[in-house]
C-alpha positions in Angstrom: -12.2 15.8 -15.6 -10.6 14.3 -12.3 -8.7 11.8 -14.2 -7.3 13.7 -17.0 -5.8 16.1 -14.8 -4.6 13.8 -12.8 -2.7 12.3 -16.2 -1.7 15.8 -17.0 -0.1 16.7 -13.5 1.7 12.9 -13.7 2.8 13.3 -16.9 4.2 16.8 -16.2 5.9 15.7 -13.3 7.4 13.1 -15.1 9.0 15.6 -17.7 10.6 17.8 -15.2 12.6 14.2 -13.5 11.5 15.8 -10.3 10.6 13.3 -7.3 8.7 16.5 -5.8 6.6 16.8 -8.6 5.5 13.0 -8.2 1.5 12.2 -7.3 -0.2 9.2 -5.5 0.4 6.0 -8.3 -1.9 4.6 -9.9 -3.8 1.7 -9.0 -3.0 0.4 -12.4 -0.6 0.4 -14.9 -0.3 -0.8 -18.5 3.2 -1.3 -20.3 4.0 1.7 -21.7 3.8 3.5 -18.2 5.1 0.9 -16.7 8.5 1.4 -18.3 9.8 4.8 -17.7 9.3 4.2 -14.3 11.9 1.7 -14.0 14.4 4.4 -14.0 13.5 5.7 -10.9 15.3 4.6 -7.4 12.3 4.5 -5.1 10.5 2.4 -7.6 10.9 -1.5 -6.7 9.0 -4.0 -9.4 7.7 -7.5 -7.6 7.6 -10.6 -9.6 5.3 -13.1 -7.5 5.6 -15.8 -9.9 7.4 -18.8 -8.9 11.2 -18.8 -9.1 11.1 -21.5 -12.2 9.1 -18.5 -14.3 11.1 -15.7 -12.8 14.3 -16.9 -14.0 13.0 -17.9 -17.1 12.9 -14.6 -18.0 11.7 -11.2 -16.3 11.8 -7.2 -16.6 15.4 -6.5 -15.6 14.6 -4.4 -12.4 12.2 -6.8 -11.0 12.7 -8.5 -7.6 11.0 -11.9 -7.4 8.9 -12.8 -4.0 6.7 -15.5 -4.9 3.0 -15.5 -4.0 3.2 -18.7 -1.8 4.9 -16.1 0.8 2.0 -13.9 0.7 -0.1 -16.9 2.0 -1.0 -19.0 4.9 -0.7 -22.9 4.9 -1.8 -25.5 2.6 -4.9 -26.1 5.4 -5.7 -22.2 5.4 -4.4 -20.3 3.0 -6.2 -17.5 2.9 -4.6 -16.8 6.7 -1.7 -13.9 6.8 1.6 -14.9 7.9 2.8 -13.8 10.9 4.1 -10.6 11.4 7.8 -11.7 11.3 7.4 -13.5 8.4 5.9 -10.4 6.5 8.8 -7.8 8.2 11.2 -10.1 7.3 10.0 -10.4 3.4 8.9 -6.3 3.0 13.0 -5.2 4.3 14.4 -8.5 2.0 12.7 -6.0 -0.9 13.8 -2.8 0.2 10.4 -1.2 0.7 9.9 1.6 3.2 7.1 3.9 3.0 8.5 5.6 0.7 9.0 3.4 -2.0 6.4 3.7 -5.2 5.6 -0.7 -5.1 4.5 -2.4 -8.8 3.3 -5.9 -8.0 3.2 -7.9 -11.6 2.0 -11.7 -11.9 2.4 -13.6 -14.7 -1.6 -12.1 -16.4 -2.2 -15.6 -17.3 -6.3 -15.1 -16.8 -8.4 -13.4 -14.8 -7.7 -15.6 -11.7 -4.3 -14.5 -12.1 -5.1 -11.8 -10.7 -6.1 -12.7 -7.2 -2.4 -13.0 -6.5 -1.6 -9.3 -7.1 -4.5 -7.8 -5.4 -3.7 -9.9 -2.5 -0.4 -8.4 -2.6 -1.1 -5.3 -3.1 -3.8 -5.4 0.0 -1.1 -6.9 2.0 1.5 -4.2 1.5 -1.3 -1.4 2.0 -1.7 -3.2 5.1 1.4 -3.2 6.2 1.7 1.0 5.2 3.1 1.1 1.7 1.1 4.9 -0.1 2.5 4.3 -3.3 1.1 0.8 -5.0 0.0 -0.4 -8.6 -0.6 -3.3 -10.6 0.8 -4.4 -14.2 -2.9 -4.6 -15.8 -2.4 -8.0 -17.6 1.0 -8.8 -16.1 3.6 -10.1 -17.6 1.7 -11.1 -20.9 0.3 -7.7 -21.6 4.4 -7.4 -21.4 6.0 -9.1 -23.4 2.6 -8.9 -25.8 3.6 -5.1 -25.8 7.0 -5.9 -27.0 9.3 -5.0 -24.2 12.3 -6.7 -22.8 13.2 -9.5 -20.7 15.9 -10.1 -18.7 17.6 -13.0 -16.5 19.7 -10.9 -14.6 19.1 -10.8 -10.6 18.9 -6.9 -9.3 20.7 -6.5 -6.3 18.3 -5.1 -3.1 19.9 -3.2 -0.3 17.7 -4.7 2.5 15.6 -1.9 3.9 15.4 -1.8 7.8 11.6 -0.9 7.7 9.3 -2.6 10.3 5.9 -2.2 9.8 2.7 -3.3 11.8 -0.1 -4.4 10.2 -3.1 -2.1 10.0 -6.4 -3.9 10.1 -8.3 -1.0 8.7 -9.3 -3.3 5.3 -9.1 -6.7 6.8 -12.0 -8.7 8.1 -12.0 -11.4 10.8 -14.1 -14.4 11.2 -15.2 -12.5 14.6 -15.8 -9.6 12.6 -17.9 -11.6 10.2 -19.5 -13.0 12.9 -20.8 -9.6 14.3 -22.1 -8.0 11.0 -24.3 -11.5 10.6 -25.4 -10.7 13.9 -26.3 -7.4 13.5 -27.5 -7.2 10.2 -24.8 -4.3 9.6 -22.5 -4.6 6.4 -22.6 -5.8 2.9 -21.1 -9.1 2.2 -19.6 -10.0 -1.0 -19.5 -13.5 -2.4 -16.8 -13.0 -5.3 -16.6 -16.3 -6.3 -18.9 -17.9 -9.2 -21.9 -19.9 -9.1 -21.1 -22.9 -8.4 -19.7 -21.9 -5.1 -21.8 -19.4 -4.3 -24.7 -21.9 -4.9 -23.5 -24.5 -3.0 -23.0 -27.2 -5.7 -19.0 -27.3 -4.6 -16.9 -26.2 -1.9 -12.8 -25.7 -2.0 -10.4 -28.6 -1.0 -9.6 -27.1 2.5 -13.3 -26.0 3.2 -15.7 -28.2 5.4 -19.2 -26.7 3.9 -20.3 -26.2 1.0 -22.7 -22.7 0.8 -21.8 -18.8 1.3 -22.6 -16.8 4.3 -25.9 -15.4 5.2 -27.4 -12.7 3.0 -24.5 -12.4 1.2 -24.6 -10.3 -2.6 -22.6 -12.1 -5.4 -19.9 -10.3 -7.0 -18.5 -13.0 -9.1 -14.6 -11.8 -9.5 -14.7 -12.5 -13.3 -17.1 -8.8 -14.1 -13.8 -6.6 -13.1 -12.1 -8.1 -16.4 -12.7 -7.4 -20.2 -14.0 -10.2 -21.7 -11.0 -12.2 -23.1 -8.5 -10.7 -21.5 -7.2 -10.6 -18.0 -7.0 -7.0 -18.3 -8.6 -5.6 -15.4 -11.7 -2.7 -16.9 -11.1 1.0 -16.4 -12.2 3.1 -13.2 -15.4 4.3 -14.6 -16.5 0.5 -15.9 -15.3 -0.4 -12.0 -17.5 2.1 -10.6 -20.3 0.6 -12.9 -19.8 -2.7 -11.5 -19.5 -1.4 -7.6 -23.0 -0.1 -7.9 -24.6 -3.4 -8.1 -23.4 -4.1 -4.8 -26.4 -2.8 -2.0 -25.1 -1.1 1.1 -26.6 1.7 2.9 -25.1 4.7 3.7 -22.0 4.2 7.1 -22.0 0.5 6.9 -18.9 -1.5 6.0 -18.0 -4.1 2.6 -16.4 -7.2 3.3 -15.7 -9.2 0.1 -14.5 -12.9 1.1 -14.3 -15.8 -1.6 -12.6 -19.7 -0.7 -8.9 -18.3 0.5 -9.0 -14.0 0.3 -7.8 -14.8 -3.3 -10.8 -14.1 -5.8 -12.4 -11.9 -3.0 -8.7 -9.8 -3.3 -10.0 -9.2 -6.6 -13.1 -7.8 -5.6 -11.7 -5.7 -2.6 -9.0 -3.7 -5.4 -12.3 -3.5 -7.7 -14.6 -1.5 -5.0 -11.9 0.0 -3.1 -8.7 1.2 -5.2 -10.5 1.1 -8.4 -14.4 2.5 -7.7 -13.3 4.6 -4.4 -15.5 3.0 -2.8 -14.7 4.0 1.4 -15.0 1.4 4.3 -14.2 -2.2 2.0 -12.5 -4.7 3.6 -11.2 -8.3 3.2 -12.1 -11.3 4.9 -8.9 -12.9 4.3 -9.4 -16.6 5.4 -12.6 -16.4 3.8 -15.2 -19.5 3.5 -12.0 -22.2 4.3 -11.3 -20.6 7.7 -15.4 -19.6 8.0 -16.2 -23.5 7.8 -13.1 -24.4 10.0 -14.9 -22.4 13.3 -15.0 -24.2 15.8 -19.0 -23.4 16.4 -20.8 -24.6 14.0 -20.7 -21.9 11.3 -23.8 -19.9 10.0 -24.4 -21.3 6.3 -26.8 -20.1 3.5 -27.3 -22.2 -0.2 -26.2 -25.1 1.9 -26.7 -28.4 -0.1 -28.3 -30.9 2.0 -26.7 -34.6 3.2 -27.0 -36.1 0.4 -25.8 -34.0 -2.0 -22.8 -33.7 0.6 -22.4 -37.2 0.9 -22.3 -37.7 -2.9 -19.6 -34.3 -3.4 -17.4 -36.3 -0.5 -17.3 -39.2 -2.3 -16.9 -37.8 -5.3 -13.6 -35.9 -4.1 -12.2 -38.9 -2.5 -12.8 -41.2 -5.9 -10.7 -38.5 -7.3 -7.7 -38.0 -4.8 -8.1 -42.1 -4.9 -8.0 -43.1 -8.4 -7.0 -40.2 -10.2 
């Protein structure tokens, strides 16, 4: 009942051209309500593909800021970039808080879509209200039938400096306390092989997840063959197989905040679920502690021996 008045008040506010009739965006949009909103000034579109793709060809009003500035270094990625780095990016866009943001990736897969919901997180972070996805990016696009453009819009910088509110992001020190204390519900988003311990990412030192962590693998928010992310009452279907009683907080963590970005928009802007939060640097900057880091479905010697040289026959030969 919630929803459909909610589409009935958006679409009557939309019919009257009134920004005062406008309501909090959607967490996702598809095509077709994608494009009337185009029209409107305090509406910005970002492209995070890579600049190749984007000038390829991409929806007229879109701004391209690739994902890579999202993102930490090649030896951490899943780390934020500094807070100058993320001012400096959100006024190059023209965002203030104001502005109704659409972040669209290219909807390649369902990994794909890491990259948005990391977005997304990173601009809620950094005090944007008004946020959606393109559901199935640029392929549901131009599978819908809609134009493309190679024109570059032309952004009056915004003079906007946000701080970053921590309110949905998780530390490793903060990880470190709810292992402690037995006091929140961690999320493994990634699949089984990780989550296992039968392989690790590139940058990570240890194989394994942390202790008494639930698996969400990141794949269940999609419908099967698409990269279209489900609908809110599938999402709340999927939230409830996480366990966490009642005050405690979520922290969904993958390899680099990417997959577990997923899993964050899936529980939090999706389900409604209160209290979710991101660990952003995840298992690479987890294994990269300087103490040696708490483990669980850690493989023993051997079988870390064997994946080691494995990876370097590989980078080696390969």
């Amino acid at each position: 009942m919630k929803n459909s008045l909610t589409r009935y008040a958006l679409g009557l506010g939309l019919s009257l051209g009134s920004s005062s009739w406008a309501l909090a965006a959607q967490p996702l949009l598809n095509p077709e309500q994608l494009q009337p909103l185009l029209q409107q000034a305090d509406v910005r579109l970002i492209d995070i593909r890579d600049p190749k793709a984007f000038e390829a060809g991409h929806i007229a009003q879109a701004a391209n800021a690739p994902y890579g500035k999202w993102r930490g270094p090649a030896t951490n990625p899943g780390e934020l970039p500094d807070q100058a780095k993320l001012v400096a990016l959100v006024q190059s866009l023209g965002l203030t808080p104001a502005t109704h943001a659409i972040v669209i990736s290219s909807g390649a897969d369902a990994t794909d879509f890491g990259a948005a919901a990391r977005v997304y997180w990173t601009l809620k972070s950094l005090g944007l209200k008004e946020l959606s996805i393109v559901n199935g990016g640029m392929k549901a696009w131009e599978g819908a039938g809609k134009p493309l453009g190679k024109t570059q819009v032309q952004i009056a910088p915004s003079s906007y400096a946000p701080t970053f509110d921590a309110n949905w992001l998780a530390t490793q020190q903060d990880v470190g306390k709810h292992i402690d204390l037995s006091n929140a519900a961690l999320v493994d988003s990634r699949p089984d092989a990780f989550y296992l311990g039968k392989t690790r990412a590139p940058a990570a030192k240890l194989s394994g997840t942390l202790p008494g962590a639930q698996q969400l693998d990141f794949n269940q928010w999609f419908v099967p063959g698409t990269s279209r992310f489900v609908d809110a009452a599938k999402a709340r279907e999927i939230a409830a197989k996480v366990q966490r009683p009642q005050g405690q907080d979520m922290v969904a963590f993958c390899n680099t905040g990417h997959w577990a970005a997923t899993d964050w928009f899936g529980l939090s802007e999706m389900a409604g679920l209160p209290n979710v939060k991101l660990y952003a640097g995840s298992m690479v900057d987890w294994t990269q502690s300087k103490d040696a880091p708490r483990m669980a479905n850690q493989p023993g010697r051997a079988q870390s021996l064997a994946y080691d040289a494995q990876k370097w026959w590989e980078k080696t030969f390969k």
